[in-house]
matplotlib code that plots the C-alpha trace (Angstrom):
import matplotlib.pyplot as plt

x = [-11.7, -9.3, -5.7, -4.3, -0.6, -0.3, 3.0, 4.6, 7.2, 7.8, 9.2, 12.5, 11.7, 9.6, 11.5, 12.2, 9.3, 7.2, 10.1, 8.7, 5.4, 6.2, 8.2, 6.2, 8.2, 6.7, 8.3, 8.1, 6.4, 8.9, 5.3, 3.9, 6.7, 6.9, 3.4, 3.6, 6.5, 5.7, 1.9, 3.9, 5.7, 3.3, 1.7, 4.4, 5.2, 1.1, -1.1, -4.6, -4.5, -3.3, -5.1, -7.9, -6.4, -5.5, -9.0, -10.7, -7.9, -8.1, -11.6, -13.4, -14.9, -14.3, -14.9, -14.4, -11.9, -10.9, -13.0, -16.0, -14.4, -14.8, -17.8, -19.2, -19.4, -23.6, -23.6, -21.2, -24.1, -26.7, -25.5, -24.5, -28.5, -29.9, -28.2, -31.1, -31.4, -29.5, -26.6, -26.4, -26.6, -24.0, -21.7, -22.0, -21.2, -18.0, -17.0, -17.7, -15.6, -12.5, -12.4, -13.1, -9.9, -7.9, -8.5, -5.6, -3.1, -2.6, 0.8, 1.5, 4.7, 7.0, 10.3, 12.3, 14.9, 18.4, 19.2, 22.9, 26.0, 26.4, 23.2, 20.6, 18.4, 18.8, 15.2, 14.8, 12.4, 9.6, 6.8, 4.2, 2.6, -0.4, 0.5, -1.0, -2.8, -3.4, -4.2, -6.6, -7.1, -10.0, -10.6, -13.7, -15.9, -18.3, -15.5, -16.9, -14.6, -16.6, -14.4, -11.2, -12.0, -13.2, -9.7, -7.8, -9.7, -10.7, -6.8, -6.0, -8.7, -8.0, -4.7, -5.6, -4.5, -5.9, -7.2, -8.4, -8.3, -9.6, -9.4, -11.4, -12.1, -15.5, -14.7, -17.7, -19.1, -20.0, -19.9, -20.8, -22.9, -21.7, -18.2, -19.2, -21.3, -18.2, -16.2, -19.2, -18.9, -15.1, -15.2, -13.1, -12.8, -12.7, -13.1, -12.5, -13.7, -10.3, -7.8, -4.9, -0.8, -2.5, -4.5, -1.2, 0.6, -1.9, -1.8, 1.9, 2.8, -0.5, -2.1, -4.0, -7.0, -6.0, -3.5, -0.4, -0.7, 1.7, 1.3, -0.6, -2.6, -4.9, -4.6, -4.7, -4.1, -0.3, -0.1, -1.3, 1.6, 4.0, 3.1, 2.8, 6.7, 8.1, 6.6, 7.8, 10.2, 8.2, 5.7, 5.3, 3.2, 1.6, 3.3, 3.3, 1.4, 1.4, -1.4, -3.7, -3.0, -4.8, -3.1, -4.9, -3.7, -6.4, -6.5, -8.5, -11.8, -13.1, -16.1, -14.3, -16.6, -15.9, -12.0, -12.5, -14.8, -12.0, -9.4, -11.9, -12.4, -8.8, -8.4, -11.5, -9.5, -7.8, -5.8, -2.7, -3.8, -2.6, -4.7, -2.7, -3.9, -2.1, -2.8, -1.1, -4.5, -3.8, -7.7, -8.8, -6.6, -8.5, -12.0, -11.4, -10.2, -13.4, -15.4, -13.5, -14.6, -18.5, -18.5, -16.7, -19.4, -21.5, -19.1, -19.7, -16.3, -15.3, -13.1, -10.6, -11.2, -9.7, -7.0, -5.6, -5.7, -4.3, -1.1, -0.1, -2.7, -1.8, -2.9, 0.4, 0.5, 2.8, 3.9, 2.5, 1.1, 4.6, 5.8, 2.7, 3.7, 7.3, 6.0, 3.8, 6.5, 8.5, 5.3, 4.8, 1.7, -1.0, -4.0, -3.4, -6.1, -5.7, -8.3, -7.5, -10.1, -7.3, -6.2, -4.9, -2.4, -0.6, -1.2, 2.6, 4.0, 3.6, 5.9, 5.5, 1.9, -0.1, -3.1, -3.8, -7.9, -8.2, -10.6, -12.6, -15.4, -13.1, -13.1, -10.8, -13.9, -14.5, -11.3, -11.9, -14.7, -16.0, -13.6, -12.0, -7.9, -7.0, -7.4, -4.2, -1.9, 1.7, 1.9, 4.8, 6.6, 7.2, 5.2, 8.5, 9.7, 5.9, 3.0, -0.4, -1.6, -2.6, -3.2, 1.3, 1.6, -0.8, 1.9, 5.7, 7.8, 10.1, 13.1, 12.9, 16.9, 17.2, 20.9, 21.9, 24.8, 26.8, 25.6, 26.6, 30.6, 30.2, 28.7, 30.8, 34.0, 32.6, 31.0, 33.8, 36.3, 34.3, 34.0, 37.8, 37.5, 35.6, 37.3, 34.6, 36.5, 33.4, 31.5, 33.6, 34.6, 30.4, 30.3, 34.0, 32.6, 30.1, 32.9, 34.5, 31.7]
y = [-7.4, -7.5, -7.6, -10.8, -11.9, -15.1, -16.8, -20.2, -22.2, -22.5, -19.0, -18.3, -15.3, -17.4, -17.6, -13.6, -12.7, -15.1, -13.5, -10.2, -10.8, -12.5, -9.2, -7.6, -4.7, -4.5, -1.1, 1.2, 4.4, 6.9, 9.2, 6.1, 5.0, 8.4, 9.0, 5.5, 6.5, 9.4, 7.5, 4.8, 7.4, 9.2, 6.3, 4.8, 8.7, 9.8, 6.4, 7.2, 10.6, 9.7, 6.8, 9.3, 11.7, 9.7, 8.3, 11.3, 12.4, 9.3, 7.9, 11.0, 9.3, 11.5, 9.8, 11.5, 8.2, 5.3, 3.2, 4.7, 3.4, -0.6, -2.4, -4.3, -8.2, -7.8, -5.7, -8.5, -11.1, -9.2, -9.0, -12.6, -13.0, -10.1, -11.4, -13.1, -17.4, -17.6, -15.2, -17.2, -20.5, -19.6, -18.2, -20.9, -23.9, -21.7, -21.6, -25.3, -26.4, -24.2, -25.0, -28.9, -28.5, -26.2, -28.9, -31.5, -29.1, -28.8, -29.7, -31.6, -31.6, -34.6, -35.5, -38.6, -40.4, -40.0, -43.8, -42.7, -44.2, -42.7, -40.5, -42.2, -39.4, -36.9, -35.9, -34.0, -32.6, -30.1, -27.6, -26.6, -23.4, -21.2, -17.1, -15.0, -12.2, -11.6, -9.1, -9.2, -6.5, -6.9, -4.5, -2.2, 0.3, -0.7, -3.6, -6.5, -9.3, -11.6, -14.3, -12.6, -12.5, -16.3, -17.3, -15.6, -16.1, -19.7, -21.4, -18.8, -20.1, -23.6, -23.4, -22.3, -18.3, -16.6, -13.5, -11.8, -8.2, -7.3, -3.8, -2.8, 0.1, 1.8, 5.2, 7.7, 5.5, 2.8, -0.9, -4.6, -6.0, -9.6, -8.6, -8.3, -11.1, -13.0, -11.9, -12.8, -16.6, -16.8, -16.0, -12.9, -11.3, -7.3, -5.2, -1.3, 0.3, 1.6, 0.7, 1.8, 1.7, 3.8, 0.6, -1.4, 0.5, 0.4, -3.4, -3.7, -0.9, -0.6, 1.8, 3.0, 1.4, -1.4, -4.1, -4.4, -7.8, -10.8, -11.4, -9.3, -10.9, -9.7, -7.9, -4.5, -1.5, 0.0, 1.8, -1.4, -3.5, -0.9, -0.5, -4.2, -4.2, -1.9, -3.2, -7.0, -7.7, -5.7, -8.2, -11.0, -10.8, -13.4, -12.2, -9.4, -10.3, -9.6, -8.6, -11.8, -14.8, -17.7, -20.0, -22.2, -25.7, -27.0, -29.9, -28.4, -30.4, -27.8, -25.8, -22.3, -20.2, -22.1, -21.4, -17.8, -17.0, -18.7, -16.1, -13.1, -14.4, -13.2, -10.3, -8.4, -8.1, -5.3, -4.4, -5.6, -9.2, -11.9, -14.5, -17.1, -20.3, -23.0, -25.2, -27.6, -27.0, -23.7, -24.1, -24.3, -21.1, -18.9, -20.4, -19.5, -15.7, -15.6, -16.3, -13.8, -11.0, -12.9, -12.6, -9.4, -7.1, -8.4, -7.9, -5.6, -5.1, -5.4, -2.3, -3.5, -7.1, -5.9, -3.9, -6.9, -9.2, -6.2, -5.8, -9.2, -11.7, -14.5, -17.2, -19.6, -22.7, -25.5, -28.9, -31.2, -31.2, -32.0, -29.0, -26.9, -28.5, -27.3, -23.8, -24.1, -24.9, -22.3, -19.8, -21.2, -19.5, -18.6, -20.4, -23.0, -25.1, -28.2, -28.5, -31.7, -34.6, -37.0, -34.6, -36.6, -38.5, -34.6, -33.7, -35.3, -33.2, -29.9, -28.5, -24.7, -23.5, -21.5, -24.2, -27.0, -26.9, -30.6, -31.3, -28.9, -28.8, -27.6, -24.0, -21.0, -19.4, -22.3, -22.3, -18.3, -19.0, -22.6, -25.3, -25.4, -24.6, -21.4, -18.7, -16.6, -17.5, -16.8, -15.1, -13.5, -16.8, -17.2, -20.2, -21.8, -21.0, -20.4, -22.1, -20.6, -19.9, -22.2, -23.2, -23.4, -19.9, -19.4, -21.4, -21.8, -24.3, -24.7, -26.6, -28.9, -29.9, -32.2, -32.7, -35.8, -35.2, -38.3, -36.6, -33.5, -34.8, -36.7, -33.8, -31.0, -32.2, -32.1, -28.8, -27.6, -28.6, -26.6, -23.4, -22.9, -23.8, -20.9, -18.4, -18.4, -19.5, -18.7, -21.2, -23.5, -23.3, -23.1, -26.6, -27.8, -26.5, -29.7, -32.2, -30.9, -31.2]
z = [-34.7, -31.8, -32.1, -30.1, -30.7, -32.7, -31.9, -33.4, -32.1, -35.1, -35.9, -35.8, -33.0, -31.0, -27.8, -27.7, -28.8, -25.6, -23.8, -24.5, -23.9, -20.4, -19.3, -16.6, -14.7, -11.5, -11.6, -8.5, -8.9, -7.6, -5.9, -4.9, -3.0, -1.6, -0.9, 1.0, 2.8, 4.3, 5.5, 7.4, 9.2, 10.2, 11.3, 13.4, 14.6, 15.8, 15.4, 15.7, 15.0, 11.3, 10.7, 11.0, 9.1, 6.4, 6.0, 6.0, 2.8, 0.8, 1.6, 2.1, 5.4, 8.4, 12.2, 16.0, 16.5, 15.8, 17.6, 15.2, 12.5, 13.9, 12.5, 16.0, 15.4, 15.6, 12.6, 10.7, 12.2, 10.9, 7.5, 7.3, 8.4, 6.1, 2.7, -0.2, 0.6, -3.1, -2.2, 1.6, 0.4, -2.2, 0.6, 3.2, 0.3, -1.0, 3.1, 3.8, 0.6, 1.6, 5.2, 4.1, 1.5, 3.9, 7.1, 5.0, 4.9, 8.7, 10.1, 13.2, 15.4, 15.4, 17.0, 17.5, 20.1, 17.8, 18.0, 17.1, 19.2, 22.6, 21.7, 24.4, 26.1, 22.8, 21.3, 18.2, 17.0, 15.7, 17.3, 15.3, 16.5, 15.0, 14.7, 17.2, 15.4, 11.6, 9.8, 6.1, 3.8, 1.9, -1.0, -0.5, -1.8, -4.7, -5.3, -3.5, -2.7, -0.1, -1.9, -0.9, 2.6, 3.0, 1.2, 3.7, 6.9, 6.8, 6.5, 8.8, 11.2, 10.2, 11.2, 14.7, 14.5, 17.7, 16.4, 12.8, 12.3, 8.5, 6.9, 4.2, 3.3, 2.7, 0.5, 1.7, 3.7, 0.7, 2.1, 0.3, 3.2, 1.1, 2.6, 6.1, 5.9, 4.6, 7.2, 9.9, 8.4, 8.0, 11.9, 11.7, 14.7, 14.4, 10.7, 10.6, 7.6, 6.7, 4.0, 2.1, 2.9, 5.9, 7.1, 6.0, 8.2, 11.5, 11.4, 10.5, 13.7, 15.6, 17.2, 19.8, 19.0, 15.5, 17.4, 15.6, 13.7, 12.8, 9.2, 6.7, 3.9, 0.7, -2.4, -2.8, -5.1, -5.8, -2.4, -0.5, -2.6, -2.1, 1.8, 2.4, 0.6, 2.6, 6.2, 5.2, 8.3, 10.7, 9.7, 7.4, 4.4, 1.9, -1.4, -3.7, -6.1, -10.0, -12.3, -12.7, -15.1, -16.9, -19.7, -21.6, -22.6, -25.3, -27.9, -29.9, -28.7, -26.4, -27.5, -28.3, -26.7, -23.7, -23.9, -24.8, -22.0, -19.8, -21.5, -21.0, -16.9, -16.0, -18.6, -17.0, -14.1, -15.2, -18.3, -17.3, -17.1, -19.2, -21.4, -23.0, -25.5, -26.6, -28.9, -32.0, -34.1, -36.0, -37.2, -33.6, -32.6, -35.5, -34.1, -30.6, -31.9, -33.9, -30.4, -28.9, -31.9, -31.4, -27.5, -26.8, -27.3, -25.0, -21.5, -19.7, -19.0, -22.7, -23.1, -20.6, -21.5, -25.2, -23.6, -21.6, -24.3, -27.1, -24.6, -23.1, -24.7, -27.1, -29.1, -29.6, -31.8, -30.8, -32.6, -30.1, -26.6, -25.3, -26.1, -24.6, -21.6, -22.0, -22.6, -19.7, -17.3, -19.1, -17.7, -14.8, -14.6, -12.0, -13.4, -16.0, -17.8, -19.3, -21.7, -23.1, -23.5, -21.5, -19.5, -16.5, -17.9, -19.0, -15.2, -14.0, -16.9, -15.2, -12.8, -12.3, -12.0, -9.0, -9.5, -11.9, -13.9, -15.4, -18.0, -20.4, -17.5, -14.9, -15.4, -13.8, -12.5, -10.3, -8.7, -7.8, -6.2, -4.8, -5.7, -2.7, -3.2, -2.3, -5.4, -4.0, -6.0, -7.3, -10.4, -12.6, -13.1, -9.4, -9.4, -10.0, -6.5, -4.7, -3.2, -2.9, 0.2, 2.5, 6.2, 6.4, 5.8, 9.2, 11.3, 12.3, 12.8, 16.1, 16.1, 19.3, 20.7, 23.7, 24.5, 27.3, 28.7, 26.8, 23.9, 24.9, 25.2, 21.8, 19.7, 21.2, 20.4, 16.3, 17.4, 18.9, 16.1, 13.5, 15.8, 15.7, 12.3, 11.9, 14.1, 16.8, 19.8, 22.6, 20.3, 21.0, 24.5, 24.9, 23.3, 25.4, 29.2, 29.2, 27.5, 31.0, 33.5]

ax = plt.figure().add_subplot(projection="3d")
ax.plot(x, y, z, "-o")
ax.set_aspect("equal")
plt.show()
């Protein structure tokens, strides 16, 4: 039988003890960051050379050069055309329903004539302009993340950025043709089979032969995060993301296989993921923990699915759906279902999650995959400050400032005013040379 927390709200502890269980330290491994800091160094310092070097250390896959290590565009075509019908057909729907989602978040540019007294001939306004160059790490290996790479890629694309370099790296050579096939689809424009803060650091810097890049995006292992942290100003970066997170709003009406399945699709991540219930029905909570000891068995992943759920799961009962909500905006998790037979009308409650699943059929797993929202997400509670990512964090916005010159001698006496205010005189004799001309 596995050992998931029960909490009540009722208990006198409740709010510590949720407190607790929330608490993840995103600590920094004192090697890691060393190990990290000492590759982006090197990187900056020799380029190539120990990209090469550090890819023949950590993936054990050794190359004359660079240039090697670049998969050409026909073999990404070829395995986009050599995957099975099922796997294909699968691909190309997941593609069409994130570019088709990702195609309403695009921003255009606006300004306006400022109507204002003695303003005539002053337009304000705002450019919109795609980044140049972006770089996507995609984890490799025998991990295959073809879902990864079309997530990243296709708002990228959407939003209109020039070029897509992805790194992903293939340890002794092992590749997922799905991933290049993804990448082939998502329209990415060069992949080198290299990964790690030493691929981080190529993109973030360049190098002879990888072009330094904008923005990085993708997930990646403790070096990646801890590169991908320590690069953010040289370049920008999605987030720096947490382990992965589902919570569970039911009513108790939902077939408890199905929610325990749902609790089981985030905690086989990896055993720091988090699997949360709530729920007013106390009989319900003990049925879904009995599926949980019925279906366990039979994953394939079960061992880590039990550790996740052992360390940071939880089954919680609440008075009344109202206060799951509360709790829920209290979590502001990554993934929250709301497995409630009206769920709708308990939609305009929530405030703070990554993405919203409404309705017992619209499950987690979906949202990963097909749906058509994005699936990175913010996680650790910073869904109360963060978005996921979308097509907005592929462009910038430009302020646009036309001045006329009546405008000119009406704003800069204000500006110059609260220049000396501030002790910056050449401010203010800036704005006071056109009240003069």
């Amino acid at each position: 039988m596995i050992a998931i927390r029960r909490l009540s709200t009722r208990d006198a502890d409740f709010a510590a003890r949720l407190d607790e269980l929330l608490a993840f330290e995103a600590a920094q491994d004192e090697s890691v960051e060393r190990t990290v800091a000492a590759i982006l160094a090197d990187l900056r310092a020799r380029g190539d050379a120990a990209l090469l070097e550090h890819t023949r250390r950590f993936d054990g896959l050794a190359a004359g050069s660079v240039a090697a290590l670049e998969i050409p565009g026909e073999r990404l075509a070829q395995a986009l055309a050599g995957l099975p019908p099922k796997q294909r057909e699968a691909l190309e729907l997941a593609a069409q329903r994130i570019r088709a989602y990702h195609e309403r978040q695009t921003q255009q540019g606006w300004s306006y004539e400022d109507g204002g007294e003695g303003m005539a001939g002053t337009r304000l306004g705002q450019k919109v302009t795609p980044l140049d160059r972006v770089g996507l790490y995609v984890p490799g290996g025998k991990a295959s993340y073809p879902s990864s790479v079309l997530m990243n890629a296709i708002p990228a694309r959407v939003a209109g950025v020039r070029e897509l370099v992805m790194v992903v790296p293939t340890p002794g050579g092992e590749h997922n043709p799905l991933v290049f096939a993804a990448a082939a689809l998502a329209g990415v424009d060069r992949v080198f089979t290299v990964g790690g803060a030493q691929a981080v650091g190529a993109l973030a810097y360049g190098t002879e032969t990888v072009p330094r890049v904008d923005k990085i995006v993708g997930p990646g292992n403790a070096y990646v995060a801890a590169a991908k942290r320590r690069v953010f100003g040289v370049v920008g970066i999605d987030m720096l993301a947490g382990p992965s997170e589902i919570l569970v709003v039911c009513d108790g009406r939902t077939n408890p296989e199905w929610v325990a399945m749902d609790l089981f699709s985030q905690a086989e991540h990896d055993e720091l993921a988090q699997s949360m219930l709530v729920c007013p029905d106390a009989a319900y909570l003990d049925a879904v923990a009995a599926a949980i000891d019925r279906l366990l068995p039979a994953m394939p992943r079960a061992q880590v699915i039990r550790t996740a759920l052992e360390a940071r799961g939880a089954l919680i009962l609440v008075r009344d759906l109202d206060e799951a909500c509360r709790i829920a905006n209290r979590i502001a998790p990554e993934h929250l279902e709301l497995s409630l037979a009206d769920a709708e009308q308990w939609v305009e409650r929530i405030d703070n999650a990554g993405a919203i699943f409404i309705g017992p059929y619209s499950s987690e797993a979906l949202g990963d995959y097909c749906a058509g929202p994005n699936h990175v997400l913010p996680t650790s509670g910073s869904a109360r400050f963060s978005s996921p990512l979308g097509v907005y964090d592929f462009q910038k916005r430009t302020s646009l400032i036309r001045v006329s010159p009546d405008a000119a001698r009406r704003l800069g006496r204000v500006a110059a005013t609260l220049a000396y205010g501030e002790g910056l005189p050449a401010h203010a004799r800036s704005a006071e040379y056109r009240l003069e001309s």
